[in-house]
C-alpha positions as CSV (number, residue, x, y, z in Angstrom):
1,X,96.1,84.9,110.3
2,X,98.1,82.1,108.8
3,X,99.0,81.4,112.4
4,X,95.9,81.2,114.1
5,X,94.4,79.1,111.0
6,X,97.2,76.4,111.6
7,X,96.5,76.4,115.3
8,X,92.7,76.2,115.3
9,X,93.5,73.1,112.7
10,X,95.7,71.5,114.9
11,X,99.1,71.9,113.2
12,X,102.1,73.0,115.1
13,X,104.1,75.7,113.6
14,X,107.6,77.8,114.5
15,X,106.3,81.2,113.5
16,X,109.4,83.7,113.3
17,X,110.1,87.8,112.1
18,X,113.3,90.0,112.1
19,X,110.7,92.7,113.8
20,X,111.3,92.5,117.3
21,X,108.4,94.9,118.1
22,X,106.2,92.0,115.8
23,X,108.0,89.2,118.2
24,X,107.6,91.0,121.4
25,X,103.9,90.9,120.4
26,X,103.1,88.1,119.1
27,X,105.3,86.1,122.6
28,X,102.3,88.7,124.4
29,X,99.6,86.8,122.6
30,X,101.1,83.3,123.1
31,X,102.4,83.2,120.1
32,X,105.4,80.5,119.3
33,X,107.6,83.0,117.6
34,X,111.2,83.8,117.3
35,X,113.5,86.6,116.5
36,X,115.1,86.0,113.3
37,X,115.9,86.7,109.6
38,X,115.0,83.8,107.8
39,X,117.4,84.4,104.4
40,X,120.0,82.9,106.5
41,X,120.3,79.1,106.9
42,X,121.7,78.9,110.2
43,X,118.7,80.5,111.3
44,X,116.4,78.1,109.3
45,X,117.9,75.3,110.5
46,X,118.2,76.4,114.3
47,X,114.3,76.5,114.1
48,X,114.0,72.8,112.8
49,X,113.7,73.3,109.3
50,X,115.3,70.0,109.0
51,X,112.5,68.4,110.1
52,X,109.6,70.5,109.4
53,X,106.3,69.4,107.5
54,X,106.8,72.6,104.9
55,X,107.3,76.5,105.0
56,X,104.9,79.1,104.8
57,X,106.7,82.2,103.4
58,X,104.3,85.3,103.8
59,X,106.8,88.4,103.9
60,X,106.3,91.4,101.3
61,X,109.8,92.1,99.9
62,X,110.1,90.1,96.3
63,X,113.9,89.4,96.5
64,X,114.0,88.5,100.2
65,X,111.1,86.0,99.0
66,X,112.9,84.7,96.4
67,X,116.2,84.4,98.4
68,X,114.0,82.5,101.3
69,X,112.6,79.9,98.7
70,X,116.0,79.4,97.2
71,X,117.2,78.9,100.2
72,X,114.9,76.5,101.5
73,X,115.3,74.5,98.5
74,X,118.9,74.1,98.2
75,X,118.7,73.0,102.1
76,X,115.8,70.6,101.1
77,X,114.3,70.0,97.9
78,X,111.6,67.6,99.8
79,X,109.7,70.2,101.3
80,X,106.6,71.7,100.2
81,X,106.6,75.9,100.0
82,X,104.3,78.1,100.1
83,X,104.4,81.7,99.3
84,X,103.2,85.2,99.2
85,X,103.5,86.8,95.9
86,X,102.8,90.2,94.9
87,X,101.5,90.0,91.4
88,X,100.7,87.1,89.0
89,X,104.1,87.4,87.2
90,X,106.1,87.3,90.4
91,X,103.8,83.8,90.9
92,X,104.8,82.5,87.9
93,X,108.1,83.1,88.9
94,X,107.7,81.2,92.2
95,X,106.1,78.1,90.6
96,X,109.4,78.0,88.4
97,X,111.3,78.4,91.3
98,X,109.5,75.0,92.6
99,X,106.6,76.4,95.2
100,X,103.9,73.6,96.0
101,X,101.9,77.0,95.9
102,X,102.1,81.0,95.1
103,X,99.6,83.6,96.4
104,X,99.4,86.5,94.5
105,X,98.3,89.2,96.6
106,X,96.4,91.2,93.8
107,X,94.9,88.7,92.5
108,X,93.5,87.6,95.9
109,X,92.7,91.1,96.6
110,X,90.3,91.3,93.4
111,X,88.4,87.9,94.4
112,X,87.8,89.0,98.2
113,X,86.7,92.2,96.8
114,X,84.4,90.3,93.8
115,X,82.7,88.5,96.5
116,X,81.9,91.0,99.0
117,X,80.5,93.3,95.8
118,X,78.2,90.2,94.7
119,X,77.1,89.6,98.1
120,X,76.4,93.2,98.5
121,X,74.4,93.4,95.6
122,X,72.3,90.3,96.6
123,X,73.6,87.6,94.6
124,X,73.0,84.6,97.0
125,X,76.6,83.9,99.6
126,X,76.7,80.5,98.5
127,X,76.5,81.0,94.8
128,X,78.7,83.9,94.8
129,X,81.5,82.0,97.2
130,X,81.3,79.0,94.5
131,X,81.9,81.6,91.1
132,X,84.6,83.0,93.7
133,X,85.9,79.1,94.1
134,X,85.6,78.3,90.3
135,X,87.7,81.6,89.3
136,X,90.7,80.9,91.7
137,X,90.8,77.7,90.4
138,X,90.8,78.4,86.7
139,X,93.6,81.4,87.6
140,X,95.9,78.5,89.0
141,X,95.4,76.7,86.6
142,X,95.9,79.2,83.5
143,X,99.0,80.4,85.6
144,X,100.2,76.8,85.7
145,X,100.4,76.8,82.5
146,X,102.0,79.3,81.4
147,X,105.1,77.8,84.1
148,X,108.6,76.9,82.7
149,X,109.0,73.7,83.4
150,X,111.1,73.3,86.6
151,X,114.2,71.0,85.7
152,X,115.4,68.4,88.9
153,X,118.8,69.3,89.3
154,X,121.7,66.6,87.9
155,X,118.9,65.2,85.0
């Protein structure tokens, strides 16, 4: 999805997975994607990370997560990441770590389901999509504040 979003917006991407059954099928599709585990910065850089725009991390596995954005940092602290977290705590964690942005699966999962129940129950789309707007906002925010502050490295 994150994929198909980038390309119908126009921004090229390097999509890769250490699934070869998920590469094999995504190279079907047309996909841009390579064969790769991305914990290990050989791998990263082979694929350009030196000169990409930002990193979208949307794997499962918490440590390999936090290993990835570790990694990505101490290779370049310039580039804006983005990442799949599983809980709000494990967000909070990633915004510490120094994420532009953490997406906490469950909390996600609760607004796409709040906004199919109000639609279902007749509140109006638009009214319900704007309450659905308003409380991921004020979640980021809340969970923002509640962040460590991340200290730059040699200050």
């Amino acid at each position: 999805m994150v994929c198909a979003l980038l390309r119908e917006h126009g921004v090229p991407y390097l999509a890769t997975d250490c699934d070869p059954q998920v590469v094999m099928e995504g190279r079907h599709d047309g996909e841009e994607i390579f064969f790769g585990d991305a914990s290990h910065p050989e791998f990263l850089l082979a694929c350009g990370f030196d000169e990409a725009a930002g990193l979208i991390v949307t794997i499962n596995a918490h440590e390999a997560i936090d290993h990835i954005v570790s990694l990505a940092h101490s290779l370049r602290a310039d580039v804006p990441v983005v990442a799949r977290a599983r809980d709000a705590d494990h967000a909070r964690h990633l915004y510490e770590m120094g994420v532009s942005s953490a997406v906490p699966e469950t909390v996600e999962a609760s607004l796409q389901l709040s906004e199919a129940a109000l639609i279902g129950v007749g509140v109006e789309r638009e009214a319900a999509m704007a309450s659905i707007r308003r409380e991921r906002s004020q979640y980021h925010q809340q969970l923002l504040s509640l962040c460590k502050p991340v200290l730059a490295e040699g200050k």
